[in-house]
C-alpha positions as CSV (number, residue, x, y, z in Angstrom):
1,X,-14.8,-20.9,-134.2
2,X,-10.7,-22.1,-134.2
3,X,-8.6,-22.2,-131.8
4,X,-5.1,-22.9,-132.3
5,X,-2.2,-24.5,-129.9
6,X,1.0,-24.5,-130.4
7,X,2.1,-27.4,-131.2
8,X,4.3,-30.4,-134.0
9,X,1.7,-32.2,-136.0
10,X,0.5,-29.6,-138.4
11,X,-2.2,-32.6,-139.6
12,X,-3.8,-33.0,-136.3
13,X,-6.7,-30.7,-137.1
14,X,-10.7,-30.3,-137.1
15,X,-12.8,-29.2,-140.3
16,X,-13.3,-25.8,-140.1
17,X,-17.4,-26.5,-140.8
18,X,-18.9,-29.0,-138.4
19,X,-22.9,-28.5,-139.8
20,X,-25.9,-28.2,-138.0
21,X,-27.8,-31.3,-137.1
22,X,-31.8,-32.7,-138.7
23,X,-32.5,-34.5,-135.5
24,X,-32.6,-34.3,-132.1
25,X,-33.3,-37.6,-130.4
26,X,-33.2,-38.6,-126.9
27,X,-30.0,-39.3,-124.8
28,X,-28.7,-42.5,-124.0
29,X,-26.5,-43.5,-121.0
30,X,-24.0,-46.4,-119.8
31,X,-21.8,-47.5,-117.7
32,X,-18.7,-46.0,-116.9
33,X,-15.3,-47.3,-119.2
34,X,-14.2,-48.9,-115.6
35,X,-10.3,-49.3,-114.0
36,X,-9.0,-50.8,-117.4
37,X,-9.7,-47.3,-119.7
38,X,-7.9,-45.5,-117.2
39,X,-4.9,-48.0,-116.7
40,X,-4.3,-48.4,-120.1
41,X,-4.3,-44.8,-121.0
42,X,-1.9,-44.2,-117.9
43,X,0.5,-47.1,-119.1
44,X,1.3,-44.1,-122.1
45,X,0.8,-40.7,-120.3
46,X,1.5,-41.4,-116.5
47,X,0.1,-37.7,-115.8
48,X,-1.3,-34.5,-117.2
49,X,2.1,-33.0,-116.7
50,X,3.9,-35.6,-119.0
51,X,1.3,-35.4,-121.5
52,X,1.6,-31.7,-121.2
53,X,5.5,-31.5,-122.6
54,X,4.8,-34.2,-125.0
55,X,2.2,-32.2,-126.7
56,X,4.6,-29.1,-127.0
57,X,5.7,-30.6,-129.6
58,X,2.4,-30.4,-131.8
59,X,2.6,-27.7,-134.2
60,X,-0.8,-26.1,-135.1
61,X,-3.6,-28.5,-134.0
62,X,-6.6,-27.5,-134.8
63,X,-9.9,-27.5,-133.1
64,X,-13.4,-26.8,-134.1
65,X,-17.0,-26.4,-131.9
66,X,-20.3,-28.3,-133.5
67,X,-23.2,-27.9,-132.5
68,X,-25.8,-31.3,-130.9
69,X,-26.5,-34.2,-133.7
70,X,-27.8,-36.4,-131.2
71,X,-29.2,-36.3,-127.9
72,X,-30.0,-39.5,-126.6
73,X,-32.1,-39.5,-123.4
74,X,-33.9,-42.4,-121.1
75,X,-36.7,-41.9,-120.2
76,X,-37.0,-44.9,-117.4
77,X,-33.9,-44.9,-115.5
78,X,-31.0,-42.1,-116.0
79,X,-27.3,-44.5,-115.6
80,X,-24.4,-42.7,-116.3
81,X,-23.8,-40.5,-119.4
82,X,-22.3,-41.6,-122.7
83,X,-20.9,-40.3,-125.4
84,X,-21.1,-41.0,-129.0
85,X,-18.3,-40.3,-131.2
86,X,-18.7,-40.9,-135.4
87,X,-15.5,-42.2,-136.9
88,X,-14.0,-43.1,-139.9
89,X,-10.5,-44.0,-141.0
90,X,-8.9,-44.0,-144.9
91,X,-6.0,-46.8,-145.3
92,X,-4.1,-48.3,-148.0
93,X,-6.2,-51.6,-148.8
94,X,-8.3,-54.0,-147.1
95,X,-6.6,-56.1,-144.8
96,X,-5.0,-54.6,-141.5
97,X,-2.4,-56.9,-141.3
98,X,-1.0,-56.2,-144.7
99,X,-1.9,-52.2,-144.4
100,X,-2.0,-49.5,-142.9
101,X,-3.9,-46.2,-141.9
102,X,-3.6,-43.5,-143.6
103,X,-6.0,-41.2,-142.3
104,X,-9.0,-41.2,-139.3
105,X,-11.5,-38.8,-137.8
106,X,-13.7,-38.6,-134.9
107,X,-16.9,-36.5,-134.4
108,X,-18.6,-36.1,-131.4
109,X,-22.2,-36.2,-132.0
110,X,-23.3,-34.0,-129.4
111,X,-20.8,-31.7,-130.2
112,X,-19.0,-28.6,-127.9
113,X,-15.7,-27.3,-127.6
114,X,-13.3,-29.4,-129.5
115,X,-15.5,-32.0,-130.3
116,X,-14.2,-33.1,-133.9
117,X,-10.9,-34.0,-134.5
118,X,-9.0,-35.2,-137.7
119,X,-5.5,-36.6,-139.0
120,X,-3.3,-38.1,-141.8
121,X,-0.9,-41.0,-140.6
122,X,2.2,-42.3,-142.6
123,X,1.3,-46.1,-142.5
124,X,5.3,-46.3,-144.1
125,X,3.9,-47.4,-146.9
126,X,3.0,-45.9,-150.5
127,X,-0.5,-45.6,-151.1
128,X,-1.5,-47.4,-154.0
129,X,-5.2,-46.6,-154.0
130,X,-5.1,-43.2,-154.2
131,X,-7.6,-43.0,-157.1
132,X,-10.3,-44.0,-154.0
133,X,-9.7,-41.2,-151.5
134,X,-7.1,-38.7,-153.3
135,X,-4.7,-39.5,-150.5
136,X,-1.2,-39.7,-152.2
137,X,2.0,-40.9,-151.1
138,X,4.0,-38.1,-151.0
139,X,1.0,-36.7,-148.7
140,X,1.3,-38.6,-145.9
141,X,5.4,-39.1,-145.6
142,X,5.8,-35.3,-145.0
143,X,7.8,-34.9,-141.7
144,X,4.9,-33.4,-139.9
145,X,2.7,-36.4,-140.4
146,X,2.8,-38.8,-137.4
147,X,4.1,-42.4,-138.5
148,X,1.7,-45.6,-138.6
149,X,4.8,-47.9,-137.2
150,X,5.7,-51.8,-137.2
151,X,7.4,-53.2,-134.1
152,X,10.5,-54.3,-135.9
153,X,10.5,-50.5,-136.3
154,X,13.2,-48.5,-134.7
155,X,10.7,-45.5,-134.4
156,X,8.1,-46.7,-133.0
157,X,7.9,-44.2,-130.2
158,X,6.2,-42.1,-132.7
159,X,3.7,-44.2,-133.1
160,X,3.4,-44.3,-129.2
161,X,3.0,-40.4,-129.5
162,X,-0.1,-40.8,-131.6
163,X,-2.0,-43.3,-129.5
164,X,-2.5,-41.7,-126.3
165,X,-3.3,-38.2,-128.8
166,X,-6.2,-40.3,-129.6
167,X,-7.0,-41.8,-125.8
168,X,-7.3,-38.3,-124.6
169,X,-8.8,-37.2,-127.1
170,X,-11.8,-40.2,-126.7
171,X,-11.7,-39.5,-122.9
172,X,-11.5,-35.5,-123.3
173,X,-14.9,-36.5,-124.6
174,X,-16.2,-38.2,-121.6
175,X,-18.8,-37.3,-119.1
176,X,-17.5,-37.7,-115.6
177,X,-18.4,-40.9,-114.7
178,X,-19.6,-42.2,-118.2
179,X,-18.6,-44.0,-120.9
180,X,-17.8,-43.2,-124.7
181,X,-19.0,-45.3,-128.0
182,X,-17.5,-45.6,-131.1
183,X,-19.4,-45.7,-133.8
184,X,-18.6,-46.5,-137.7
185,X,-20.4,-47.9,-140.9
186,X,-19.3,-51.3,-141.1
187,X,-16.8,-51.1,-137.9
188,X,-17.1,-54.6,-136.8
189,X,-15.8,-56.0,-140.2
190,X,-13.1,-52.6,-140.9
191,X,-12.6,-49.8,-139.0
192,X,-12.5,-51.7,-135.7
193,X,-10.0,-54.9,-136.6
194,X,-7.7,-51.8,-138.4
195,X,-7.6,-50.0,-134.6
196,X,-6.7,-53.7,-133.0
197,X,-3.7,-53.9,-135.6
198,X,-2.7,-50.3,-134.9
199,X,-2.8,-50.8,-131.1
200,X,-1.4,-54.1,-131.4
201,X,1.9,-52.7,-133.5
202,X,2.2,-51.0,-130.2
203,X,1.9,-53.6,-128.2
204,X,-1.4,-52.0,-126.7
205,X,-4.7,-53.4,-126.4
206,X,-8.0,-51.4,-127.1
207,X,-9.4,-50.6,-123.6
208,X,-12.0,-53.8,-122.8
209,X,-14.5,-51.4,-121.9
210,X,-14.7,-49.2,-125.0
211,X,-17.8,-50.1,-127.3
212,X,-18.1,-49.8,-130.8
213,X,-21.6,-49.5,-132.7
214,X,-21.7,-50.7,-136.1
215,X,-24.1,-48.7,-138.5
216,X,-24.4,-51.4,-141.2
217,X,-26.6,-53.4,-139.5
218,X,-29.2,-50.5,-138.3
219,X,-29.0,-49.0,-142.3
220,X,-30.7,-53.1,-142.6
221,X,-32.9,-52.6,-140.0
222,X,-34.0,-49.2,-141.9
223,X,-34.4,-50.4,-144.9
224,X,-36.6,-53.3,-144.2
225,X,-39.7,-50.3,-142.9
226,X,-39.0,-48.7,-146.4
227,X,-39.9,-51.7,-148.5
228,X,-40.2,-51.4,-152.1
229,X,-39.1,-47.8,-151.7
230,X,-35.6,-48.7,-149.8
231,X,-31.8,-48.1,-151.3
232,X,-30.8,-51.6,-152.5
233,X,-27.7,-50.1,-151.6
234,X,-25.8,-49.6,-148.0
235,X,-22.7,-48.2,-148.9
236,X,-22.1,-44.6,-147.4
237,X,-22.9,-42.4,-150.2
238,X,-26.2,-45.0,-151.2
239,X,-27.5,-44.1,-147.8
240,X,-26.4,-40.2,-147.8
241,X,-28.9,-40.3,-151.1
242,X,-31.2,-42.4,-149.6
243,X,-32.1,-39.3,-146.8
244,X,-30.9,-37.0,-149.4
245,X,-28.3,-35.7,-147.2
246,X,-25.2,-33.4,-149.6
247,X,-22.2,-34.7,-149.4
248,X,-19.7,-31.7,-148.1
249,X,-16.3,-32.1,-149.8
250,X,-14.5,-35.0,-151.5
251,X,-15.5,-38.5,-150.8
252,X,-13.8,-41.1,-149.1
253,X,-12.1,-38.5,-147.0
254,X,-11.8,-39.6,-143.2
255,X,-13.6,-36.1,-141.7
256,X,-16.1,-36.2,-144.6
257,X,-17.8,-39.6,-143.9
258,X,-17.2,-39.2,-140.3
259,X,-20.0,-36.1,-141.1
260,X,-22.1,-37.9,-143.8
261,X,-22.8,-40.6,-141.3
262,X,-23.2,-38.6,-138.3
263,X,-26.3,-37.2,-140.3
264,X,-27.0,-41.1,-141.3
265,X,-26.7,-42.1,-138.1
266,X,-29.2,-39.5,-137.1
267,X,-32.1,-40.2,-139.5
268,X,-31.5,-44.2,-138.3
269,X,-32.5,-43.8,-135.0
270,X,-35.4,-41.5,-135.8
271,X,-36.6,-44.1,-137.9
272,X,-36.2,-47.0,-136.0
273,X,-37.1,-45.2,-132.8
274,X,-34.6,-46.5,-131.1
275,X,-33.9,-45.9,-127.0
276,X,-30.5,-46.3,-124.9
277,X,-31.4,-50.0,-124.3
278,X,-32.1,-50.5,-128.0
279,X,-28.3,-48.8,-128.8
280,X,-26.6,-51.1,-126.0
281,X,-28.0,-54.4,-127.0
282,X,-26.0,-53.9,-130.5
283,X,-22.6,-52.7,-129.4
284,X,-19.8,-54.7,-128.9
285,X,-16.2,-54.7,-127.7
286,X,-12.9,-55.4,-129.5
287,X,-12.6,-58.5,-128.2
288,X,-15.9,-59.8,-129.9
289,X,-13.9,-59.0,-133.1
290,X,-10.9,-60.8,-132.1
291,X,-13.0,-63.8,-130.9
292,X,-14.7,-64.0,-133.7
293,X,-11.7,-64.3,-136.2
294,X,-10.3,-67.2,-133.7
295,X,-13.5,-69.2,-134.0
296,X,-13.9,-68.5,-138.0
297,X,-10.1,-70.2,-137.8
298,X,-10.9,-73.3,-136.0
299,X,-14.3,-73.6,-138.2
C-alpha cells in the first residue's frame, strides 16, 4: 500500500515491502518525552501550518504500512505507551566528526500507516567507501537529495529542512502521551554520536528525553544461553544467520538493516524474555554518549 504526496525530496521514501513479523511479544511502556521534545521540535517548525508550506516543497515522498514486529506489553502496571522505532544510517567512514551521513532509515516496529521511512543525505562530501554499501558519489549530490551541512556552510538552512522531517516523523510515531525509543545495533558507539554531530552542525541538541537502545549488548546477552552453539560473530549479517533470518536486498543499505534487525531485535527479546522494565534499565540518552567521551578525555 503507497501513498504519495506531493512534494521536493524525491529520496524521502519507504520500501515498498515492509515483511511480516516471527514474534509477537508483549508491549512495553514509558514515560512521556516531557516539555524539552516538544520545545526543541518547536524551535524548527513553530506550527503545523509552517511545517505545512515547508513540506510543499517535497516532491514524491513515499510512504509504506507494516504490519506489528513487536508488541511489548506489562503486565504489572500499564505507564504510558512507547514506541519502538529500528534505525540505521550509511555514512562515509567511521568518525562523525570527520564524516558524514549519507543515508538513514527508521522502522516502526509496531508498524501502521506510514510507519517506515527512508533517505539518502549529501554529507558534501565524496564517498569513498562505496565498495561497502554501493552508495556512490554522484548518488547522493543529485539536487533532490537533502544536504548533510557544516555551519561554516552558507546553506545550512537545508540541513535545517531535514531535521525537523525527521522530528515529526519520530513524534508522528508517538502515542499521545508516550514516549518513542530509538533503537540500533551498536548505537551507543555509531549511529547515536553520528546523530549528535548532525544535530550539532545545526546547532541543535538531541531532545534529553529521547532514548536510544543499543542491540549489541542484548545479541551478548543472547549468545551467552546458546553456548557452544552461539555465532562467535555479532555483526548484523552474523546474527541475521544466526536466527536464519534472509536478508531482503543489498547489504549495508540503511532500510535493509533497519529490517534485518527489526527481525533480530525480535528473536532477542523472545529469547531473553525480556519485559518493559528489563528494556528501560538498558537505554540511555544522548548525553550518556557525550559524557562518556568527556570522561574517556580526562582519563
Amino acid at each position: 500500500m503507497m501513498r504519495t504526496s506531493s512534494m521536493c525530496y524525491s529520496n524521502f521514501q519507504v520500501p515498498k515491502f515492509c515483511k511480516t513479523l516471527r514474534y509477537l511479544v508483549p508491549s512495553i511502556r514509558l514515560a512521556s518525552l516531557g516539555r524539552t521534545w516538544a520545545q526543541n521540535f518547536k524551535v524548527l517548525t513553530t506550527s503545523s501550518t509552517t511545517h505545512e508550506s515547508s513540506a510543499n516543497c517535497f516532491r514524491s515522498i513515499q510512504y509504506s504500512d507494516a504490519q506489528a514486529k513487536i508488541i511489548l506489553d506489562d503486565k504489572i502496571v500499564k505507564p504510558p505507551p512507547v514506541n519502538v522505532l529500528v534505525f540505521d544510517i550509511e555514512t562515509t567512514g567511521l568518525h562523525p566528526k570527520k564524516g558524514g551521513i549519507i543515508e538513514i532509515a527508521f522502522r516502526d516496529v509496531q508498524g501502521g500507516k506510514n510507519s517506515c521511512f527512508q533517505t539518502l543525505v549529501n554529507p558534501e562530501q565524496d564517498v569513498p567507501n562505496s565498495d561497502i554499501h554501493g552508495i556512490r558519489t554522484v548518488m547522493v549530490r543529485r539536487t533532490d537529495v537533502p544536504t548533510y551541512v557544516y555551519l561554516s556552510t552558507p546553506s545550512i538552512k537545508q540541513m535545517k529542512e531535514l531535521i525537523p522531517f525527521l522530528l515529526q516523523y519520530i513524534q508522528s510515531r508517538q502515542v499521545l502521551g508516550g514516549q518513542v525509543l530509538l533503537a540500533a545495533h551498536n548505537a551507543r558507539r555509531f549511529d547515536v554520536p553520528f546523530l549528535i554531530e548532525a544535530f550539532r552542525r545545526c546547532s541543535l541538541d538531541i531532545p534529553h528525553d529521547l532514548l536510544f537502545l543499543d542491540t549489541l549488548p542484548l545479541a551478548r546477552e543472547v549468545m551467552k544461553l546458546y553456548g557452544p552453539k552461539a555465532s562467535r560473530k555479532l555483526s548484523l549479517q552474523a546474527l541475521g544467520e544466526f536466527y536464519r533470518i534472509p536478508l531482503e536486498g543489498s547489504a549495508h543499505r540503511a532500510m535493509t538493516d533497519v529490517n534485518l534487525l527489526t527481525s533480530i531485535l525480535a528473536n532477542m527479546i523472545s529469547d531473553l524474555k525480556l519485559g518493559s522494565t528489563d528494556l528501560l534499565q538498558r537505554t540511555f540518552k544522548a548525553s550518556d554518549v557525550n559524557n562518556s567521551k568527556k570522561n574517556e578525555k580526562k582519563s
